[in-house]
C-alpha positions in Angstrom: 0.0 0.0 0.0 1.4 3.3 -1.3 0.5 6.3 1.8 0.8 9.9 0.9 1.3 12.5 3.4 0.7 15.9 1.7 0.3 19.3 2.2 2.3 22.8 2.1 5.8 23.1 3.8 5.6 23.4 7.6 2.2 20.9 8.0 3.9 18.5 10.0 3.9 15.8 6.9 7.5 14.6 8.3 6.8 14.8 11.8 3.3 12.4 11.2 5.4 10.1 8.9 7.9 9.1 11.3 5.3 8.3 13.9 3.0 6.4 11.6 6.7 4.4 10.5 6.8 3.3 13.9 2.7 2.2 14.1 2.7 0.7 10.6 6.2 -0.8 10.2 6.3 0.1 7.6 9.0 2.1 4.8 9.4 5.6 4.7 10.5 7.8 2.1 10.5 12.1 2.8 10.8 13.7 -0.6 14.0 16.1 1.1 16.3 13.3 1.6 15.7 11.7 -2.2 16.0 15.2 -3.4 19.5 15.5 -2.1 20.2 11.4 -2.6 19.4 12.8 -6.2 20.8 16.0 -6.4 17.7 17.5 -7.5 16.7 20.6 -6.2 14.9 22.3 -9.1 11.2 23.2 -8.2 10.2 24.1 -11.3 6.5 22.5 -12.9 8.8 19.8 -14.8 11.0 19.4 -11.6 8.4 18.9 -9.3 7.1 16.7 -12.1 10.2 14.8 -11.7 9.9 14.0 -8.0 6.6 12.6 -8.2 8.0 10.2 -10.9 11.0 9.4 -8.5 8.6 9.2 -5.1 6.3 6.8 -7.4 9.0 4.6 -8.5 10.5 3.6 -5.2 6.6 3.4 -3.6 5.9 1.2 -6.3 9.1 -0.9 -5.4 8.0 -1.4 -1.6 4.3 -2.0 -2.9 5.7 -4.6 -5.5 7.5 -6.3 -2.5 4.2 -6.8 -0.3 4.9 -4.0 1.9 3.7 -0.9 3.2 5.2 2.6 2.5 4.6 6.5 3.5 5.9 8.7 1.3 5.9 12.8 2.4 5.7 15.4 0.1 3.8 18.6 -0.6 2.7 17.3 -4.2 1.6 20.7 -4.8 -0.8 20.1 -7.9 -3.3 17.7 -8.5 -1.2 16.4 -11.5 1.6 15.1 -9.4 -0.9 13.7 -7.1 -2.4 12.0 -9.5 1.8 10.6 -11.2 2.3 9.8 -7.8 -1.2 7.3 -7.3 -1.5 7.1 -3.5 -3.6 4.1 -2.3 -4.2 6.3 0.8 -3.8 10.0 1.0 -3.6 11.9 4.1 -3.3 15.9 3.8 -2.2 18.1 6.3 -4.3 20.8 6.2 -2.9 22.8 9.5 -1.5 25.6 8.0 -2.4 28.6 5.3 1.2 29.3 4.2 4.5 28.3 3.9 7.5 30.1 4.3 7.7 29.0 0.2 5.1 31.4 -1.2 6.0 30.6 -4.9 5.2 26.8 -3.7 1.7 28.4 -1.7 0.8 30.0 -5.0 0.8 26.9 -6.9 -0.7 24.6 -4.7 -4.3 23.0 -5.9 -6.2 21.7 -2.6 -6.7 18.2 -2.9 -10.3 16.3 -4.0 -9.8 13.4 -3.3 -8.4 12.5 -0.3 -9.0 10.1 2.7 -8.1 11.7 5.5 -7.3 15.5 6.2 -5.8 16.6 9.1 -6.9 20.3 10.4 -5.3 20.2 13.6 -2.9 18.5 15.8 -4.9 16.6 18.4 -7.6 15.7 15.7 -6.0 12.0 15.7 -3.9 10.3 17.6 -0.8 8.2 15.3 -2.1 5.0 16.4 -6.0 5.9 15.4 -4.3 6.9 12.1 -2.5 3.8 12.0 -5.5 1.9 12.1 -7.8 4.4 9.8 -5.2 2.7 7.2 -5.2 -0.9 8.5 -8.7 -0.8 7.9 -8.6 -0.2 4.6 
């Protein structure tokens, strides 16, 4: 199963990923640290493009090999959402702005989602944990 934690800069996406690593057992991938494995920091449309790709491949190789895996990363627009093909999508909704505003300009809120995430307290990691189990 293929997770996506989304949302702007700043949300908490990495914070809630490596809690939910511990509940699920699961791999985790943040989109920072394959950025710099890659030595890819370009943010342009094609760039960003490019990290979906990248953030789908290695999902797809933990999927592929019968196991869970979170992947976090603002996925600003509902086209790299939609390269990236989350089984389960949680978006972190807790904050207006990022201290990127080119990246807050451009990002689509998601449609389709299955959980979003307002506020801190709204779930515990472990009632999160089993939001996906029970999927």
């Amino acid at each position: 199963m293929k997770i996506l934690i989304m949302g702007l800069s700043g949300s908490g996406k990495t914070f809630l990923s490596k809690l939910l690593q511990k509940e699920l057992s699961c791999a985790w991938y943040n989109a920072d640290n394959l950025r710099e494995m890659a030595n890819d920091w370009d943010f342009t449309d094609e760039g960003r493009m490019r990290q979906s790709s990248r953030m789908r491949a290695i999902a797809d190789f933990e999927k592929q090999n019968g196991r869970k895996v979170i992947c976090d990363f603002i996925c600003p627009k509902k086209s790299s959402r939609k390269i990236f093909d989350a089984d389960y999508c949680i978006w972190m909704d807790t904050v207006k702005e990022s201290n990127f505003k080119d990246t807050d300009k451009i990002f689509e809120e998601p449609e389709n989602f299955n959980l979003k995430i307002s506020k801190w307290n709204q779930y515990s990691p472990s009632e999160i944990a089993e939001l996906i189990r029970n999927v």
